[in-house]
C-alpha positions as CSV (number, residue, x, y, z in Angstrom):
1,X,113.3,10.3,112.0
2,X,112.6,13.1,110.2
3,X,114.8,16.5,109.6
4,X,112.9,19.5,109.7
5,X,114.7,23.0,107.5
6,X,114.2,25.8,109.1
7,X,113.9,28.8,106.7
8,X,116.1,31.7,107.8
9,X,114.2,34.6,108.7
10,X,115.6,38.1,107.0
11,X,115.0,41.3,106.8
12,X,114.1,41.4,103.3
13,X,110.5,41.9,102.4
14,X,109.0,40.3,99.5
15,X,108.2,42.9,96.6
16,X,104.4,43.4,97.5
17,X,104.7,44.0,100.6
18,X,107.7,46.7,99.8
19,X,105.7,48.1,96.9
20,X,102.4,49.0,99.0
21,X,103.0,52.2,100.7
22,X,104.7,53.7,97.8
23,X,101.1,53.6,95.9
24,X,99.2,54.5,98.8
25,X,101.1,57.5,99.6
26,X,100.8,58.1,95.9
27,X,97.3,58.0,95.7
28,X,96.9,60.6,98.9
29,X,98.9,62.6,97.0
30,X,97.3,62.7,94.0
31,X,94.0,63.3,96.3
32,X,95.2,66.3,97.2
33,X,96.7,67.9,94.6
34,X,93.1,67.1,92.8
35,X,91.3,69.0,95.8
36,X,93.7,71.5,95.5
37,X,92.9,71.9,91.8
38,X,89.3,72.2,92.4
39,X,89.3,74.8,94.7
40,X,92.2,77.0,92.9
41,X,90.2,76.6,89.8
42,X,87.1,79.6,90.3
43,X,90.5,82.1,91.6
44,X,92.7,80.9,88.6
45,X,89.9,81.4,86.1
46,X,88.8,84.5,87.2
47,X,92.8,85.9,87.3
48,X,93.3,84.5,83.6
49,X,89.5,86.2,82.8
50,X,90.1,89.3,84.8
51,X,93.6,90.0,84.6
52,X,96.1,88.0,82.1
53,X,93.6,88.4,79.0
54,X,92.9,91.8,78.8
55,X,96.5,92.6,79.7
56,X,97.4,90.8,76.5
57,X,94.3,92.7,74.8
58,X,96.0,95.9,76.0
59,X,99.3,94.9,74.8
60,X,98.2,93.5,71.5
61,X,95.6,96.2,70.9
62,X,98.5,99.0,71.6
63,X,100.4,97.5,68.7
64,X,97.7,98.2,66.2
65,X,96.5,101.9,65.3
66,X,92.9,102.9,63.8
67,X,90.6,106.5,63.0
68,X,89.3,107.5,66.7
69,X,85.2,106.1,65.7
70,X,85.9,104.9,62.7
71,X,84.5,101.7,61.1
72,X,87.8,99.8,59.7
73,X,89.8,97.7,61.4
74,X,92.9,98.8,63.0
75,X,96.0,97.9,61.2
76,X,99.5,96.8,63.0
77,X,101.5,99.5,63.8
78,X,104.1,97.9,65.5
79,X,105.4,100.7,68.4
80,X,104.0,103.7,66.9
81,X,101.4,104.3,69.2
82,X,104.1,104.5,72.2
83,X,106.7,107.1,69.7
84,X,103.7,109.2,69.1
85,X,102.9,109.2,73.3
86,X,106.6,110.2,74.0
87,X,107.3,112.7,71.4
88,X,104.2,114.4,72.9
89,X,104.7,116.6,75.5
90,X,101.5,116.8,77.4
91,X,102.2,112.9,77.9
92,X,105.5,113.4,79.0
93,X,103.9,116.4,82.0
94,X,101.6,113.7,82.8
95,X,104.0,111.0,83.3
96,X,106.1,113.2,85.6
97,X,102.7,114.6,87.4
98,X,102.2,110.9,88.0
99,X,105.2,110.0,89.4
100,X,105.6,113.1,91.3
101,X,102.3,112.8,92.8
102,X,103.4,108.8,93.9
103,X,106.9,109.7,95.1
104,X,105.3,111.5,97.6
105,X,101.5,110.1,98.6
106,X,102.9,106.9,99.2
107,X,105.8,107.1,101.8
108,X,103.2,109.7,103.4
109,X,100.6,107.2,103.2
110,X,102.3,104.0,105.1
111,X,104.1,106.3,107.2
112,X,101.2,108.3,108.8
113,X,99.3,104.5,109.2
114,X,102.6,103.1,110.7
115,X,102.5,106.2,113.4
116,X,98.8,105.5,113.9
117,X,99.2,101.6,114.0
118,X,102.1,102.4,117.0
119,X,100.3,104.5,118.6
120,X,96.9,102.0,118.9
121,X,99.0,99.1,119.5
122,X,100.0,100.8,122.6
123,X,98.7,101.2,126.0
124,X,96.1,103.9,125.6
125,X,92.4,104.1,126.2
126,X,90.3,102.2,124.3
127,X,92.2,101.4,121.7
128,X,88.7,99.5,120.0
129,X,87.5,102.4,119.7
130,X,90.4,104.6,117.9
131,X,90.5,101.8,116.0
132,X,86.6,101.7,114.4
133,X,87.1,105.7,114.6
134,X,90.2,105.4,112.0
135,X,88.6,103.0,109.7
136,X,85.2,104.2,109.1
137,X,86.6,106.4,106.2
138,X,87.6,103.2,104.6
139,X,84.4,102.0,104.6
140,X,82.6,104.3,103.0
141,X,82.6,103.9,99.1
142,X,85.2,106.1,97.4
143,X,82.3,107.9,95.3
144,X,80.3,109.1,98.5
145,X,83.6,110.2,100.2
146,X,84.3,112.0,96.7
147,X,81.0,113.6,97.3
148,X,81.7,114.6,101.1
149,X,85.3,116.3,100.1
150,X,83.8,118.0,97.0
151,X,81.1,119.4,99.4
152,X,83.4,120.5,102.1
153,X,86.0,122.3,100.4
154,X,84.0,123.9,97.5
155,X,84.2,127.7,97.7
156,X,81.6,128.4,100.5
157,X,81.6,125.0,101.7
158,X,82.1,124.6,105.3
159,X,86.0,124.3,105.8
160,X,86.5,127.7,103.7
161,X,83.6,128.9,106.3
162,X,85.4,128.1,109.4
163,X,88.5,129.6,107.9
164,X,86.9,132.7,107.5
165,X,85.5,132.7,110.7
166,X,89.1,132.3,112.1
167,X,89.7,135.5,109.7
168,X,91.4,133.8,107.5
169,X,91.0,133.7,103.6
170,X,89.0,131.2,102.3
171,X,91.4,128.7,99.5
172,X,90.2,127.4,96.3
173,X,91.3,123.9,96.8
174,X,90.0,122.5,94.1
175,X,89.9,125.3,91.8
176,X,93.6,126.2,92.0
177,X,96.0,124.8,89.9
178,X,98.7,125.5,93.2
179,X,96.0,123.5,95.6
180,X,94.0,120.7,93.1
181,X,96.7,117.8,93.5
182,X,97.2,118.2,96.9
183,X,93.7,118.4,98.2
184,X,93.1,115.3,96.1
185,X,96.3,113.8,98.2
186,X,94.3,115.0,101.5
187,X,91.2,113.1,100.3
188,X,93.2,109.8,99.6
189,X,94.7,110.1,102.6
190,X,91.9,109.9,104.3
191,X,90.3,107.2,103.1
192,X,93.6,105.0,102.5
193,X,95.6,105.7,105.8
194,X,92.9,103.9,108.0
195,X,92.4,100.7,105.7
196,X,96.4,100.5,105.9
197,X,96.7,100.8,109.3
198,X,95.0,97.3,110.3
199,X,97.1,95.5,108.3
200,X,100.3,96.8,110.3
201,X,98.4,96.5,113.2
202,X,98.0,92.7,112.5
203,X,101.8,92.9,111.7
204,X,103.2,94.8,115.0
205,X,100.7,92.4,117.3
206,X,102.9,89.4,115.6
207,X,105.9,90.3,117.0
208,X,106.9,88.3,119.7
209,X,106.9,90.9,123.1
210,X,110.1,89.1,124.3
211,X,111.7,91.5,122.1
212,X,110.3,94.5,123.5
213,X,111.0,93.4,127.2
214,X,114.8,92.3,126.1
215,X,114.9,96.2,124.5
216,X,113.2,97.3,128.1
217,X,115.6,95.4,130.0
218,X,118.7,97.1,128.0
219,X,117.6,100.3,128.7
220,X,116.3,101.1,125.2
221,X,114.3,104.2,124.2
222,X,111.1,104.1,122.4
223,X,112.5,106.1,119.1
224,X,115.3,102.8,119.2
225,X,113.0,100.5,119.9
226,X,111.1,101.8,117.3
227,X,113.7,101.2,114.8
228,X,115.5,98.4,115.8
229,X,112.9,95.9,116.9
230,X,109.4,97.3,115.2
231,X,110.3,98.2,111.5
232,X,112.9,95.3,111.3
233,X,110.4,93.0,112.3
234,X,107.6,94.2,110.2
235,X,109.4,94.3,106.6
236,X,106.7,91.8,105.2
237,X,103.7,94.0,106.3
238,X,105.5,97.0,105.0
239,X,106.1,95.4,101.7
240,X,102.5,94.5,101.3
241,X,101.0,98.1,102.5
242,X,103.6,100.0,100.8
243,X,103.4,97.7,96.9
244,X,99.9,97.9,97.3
245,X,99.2,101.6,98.4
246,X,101.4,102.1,95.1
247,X,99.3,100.1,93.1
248,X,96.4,102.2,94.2
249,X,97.6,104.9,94.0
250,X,98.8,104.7,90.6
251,X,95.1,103.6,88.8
252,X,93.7,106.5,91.3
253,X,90.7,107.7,88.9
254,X,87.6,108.4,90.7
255,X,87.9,111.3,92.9
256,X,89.7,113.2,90.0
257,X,86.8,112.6,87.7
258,X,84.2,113.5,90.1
259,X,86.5,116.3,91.8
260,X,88.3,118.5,89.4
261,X,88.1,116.1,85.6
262,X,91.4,116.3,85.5
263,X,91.9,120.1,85.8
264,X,91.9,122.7,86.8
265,X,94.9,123.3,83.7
266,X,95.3,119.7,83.6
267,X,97.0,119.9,87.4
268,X,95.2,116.8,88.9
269,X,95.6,114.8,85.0
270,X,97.1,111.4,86.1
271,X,98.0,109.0,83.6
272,X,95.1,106.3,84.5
273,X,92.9,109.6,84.0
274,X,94.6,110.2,80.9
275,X,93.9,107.1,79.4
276,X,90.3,106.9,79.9
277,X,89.9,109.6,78.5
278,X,92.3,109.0,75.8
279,X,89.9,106.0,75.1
280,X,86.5,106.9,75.7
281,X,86.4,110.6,75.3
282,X,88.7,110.6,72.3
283,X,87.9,107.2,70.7
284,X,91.5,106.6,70.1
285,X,91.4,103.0,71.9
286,X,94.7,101.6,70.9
287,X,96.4,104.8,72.0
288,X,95.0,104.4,75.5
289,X,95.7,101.2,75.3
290,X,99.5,102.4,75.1
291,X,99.5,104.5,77.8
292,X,98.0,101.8,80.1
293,X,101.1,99.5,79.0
294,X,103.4,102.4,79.7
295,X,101.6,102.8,83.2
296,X,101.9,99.5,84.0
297,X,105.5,99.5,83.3
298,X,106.5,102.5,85.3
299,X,104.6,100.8,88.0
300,X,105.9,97.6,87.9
301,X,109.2,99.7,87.8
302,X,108.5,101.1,91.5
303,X,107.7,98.1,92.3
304,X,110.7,96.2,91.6
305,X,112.2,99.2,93.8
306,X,110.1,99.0,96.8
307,X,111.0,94.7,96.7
308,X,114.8,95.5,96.7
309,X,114.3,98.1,99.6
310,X,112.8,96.3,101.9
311,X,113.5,92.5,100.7
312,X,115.3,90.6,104.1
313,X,118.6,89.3,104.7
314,X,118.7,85.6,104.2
315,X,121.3,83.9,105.8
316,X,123.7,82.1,103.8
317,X,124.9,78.5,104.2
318,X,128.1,77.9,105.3
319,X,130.1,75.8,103.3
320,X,132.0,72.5,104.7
């Protein structure tokens, strides 16, 4: 008669079998991360191509100092280049003009496209059609609506007309060193405040309505809605409009070449203006190149202040 052992069954799993999903999920992973790779590559090469190199070019190219058209090679310099921009004080009147002229375009900017976003996202008639009607501006290339504005309020161009016709006096806006900068605010205006105003509209159509049915329920005017629900809500959108309305702003170079070059008096001279023609008008390269560090800093500067503004309230973890 013969005993038959039984061989307790476990739990335990032998070491292959353990081992095998480890590898597998590693694999996938790996997978991934490769197509990932592949298809970040074209927008990482053209941000190291476009961006990162000639901001180090700037930087390093700032450092040196050479004769504007002349054949040697610069030499280091070290920080010369930026002592020579701040002990002169044309620089200085454009770096305040600058940030003058930003202090106040922008906040105008998002907060005219907020009130128009509102208003569309609300109940009125044909709100496709306000829509299209608001962003056409945007779509027209900033040289031809250069062109339009520069036409229209030119001495005897048609708005001065109608204002005399209303018997009033007709303006220099772009002749007058009291009118240049802000008619070229009016002209960025118009083209920006429309290309900004989809993106909060994509921003105020995410917010959940419960919200605005709870603030209906409680009685809850539209000014507190407005505050309390809407601009809470929409910090993200905000953020992105506002930094990158800024960043526009700041580089803003084309409809104050075509418009007024810079004058009249140097009143419509912004730094981005400045440089190029620093660089190219001048031939002093490296010194441009300085003031397009310093404008980079001052921007990255407002920024920093427009990310601790309206950066949100994380909630902190309680502690056990």
């Amino acid at each position: 008669m013969s005993v038959q052992h039984e061989v307790p069954r476990t739990g335990v799993r032998t070491s292959r079998g353990a081992g095998s999903p480890a590898p597998r999920r590693l694999s996938r992973r790996r997978k991934e991360l490769a197509w990932a790779v592949i298809f970040l590559a074209p927008a990482i090469i053209a941000i190291l191509t476009l961006r990162i190199a000639p901001s180090i070019g700037a930087v390093i190219s700032s450092l040196h100092r050479g004769f504007p058209g002349g054949v040697l090679e610069p030499v280091f310099s070290g920080f010369r280049n930026y002592s020579d921009l701040l002990a002169n004080e044309a620089f200085r009147d454009t770096v305040v003009r600058t940030v003058v002229f930003n202090v106040i375009i922008n906040p105008l900017q998002v907060a005219i496209a907020l009130m128009v976003a509102v208003l569309v996202t609300r109940r009125v008639g044909a709100p496709g059609l306000w829509r299209t009607l608001i962003f056409i501006p945007a779509t027209v290339p900033i040289v031809g609506s250069s062109i339009v504005w520069g036409v229209a309020l030119r001495p005897e161009g048609p708005i001065n007309a109608i204002i005399e016709a209303l018997g009033g006096t007709p303006q220099p806006f772009f002749t007058s060193g009291d009118q240049a900068l802000a008619s070229i605010m009016l002209v960025l205006s118009w083209i920006g405040i429309g290309y900004w105003m989809l993106f909060l509209i994509s921003g105020i159509q995410s917010i959940p309505e419960e919200y605005y049915e709870a603030a209906r329920l409680d009685r809850a005017g539209p000014i507190r809605t407005f505050f309390s629900i809407t601009i809470p809500l929409l910090k993200r959108p905000l953020l992105f409009v506002l930094v990158a309305d800024t960043v526009a702003n700041f580089v803003v170079f084309v409809p104050i070449q075509m418009l007024t070059n810079g004058g009249p008096q140097n009143s419509t001279t912004m730094q981005m203006f400045n440089a190029y023609r620093t660089t190219y008008t001048y031939g002093s390269k490296n010194l441009g190149a300085a003031e397009v560090v310093i404008l980079t800093l001052i921007m990255l500067v407002f920024v920093a202040i427009q990310f601790r503004m309206l950066r949100e309230d994380r909630p902190t973890r309680s502690r056990r």
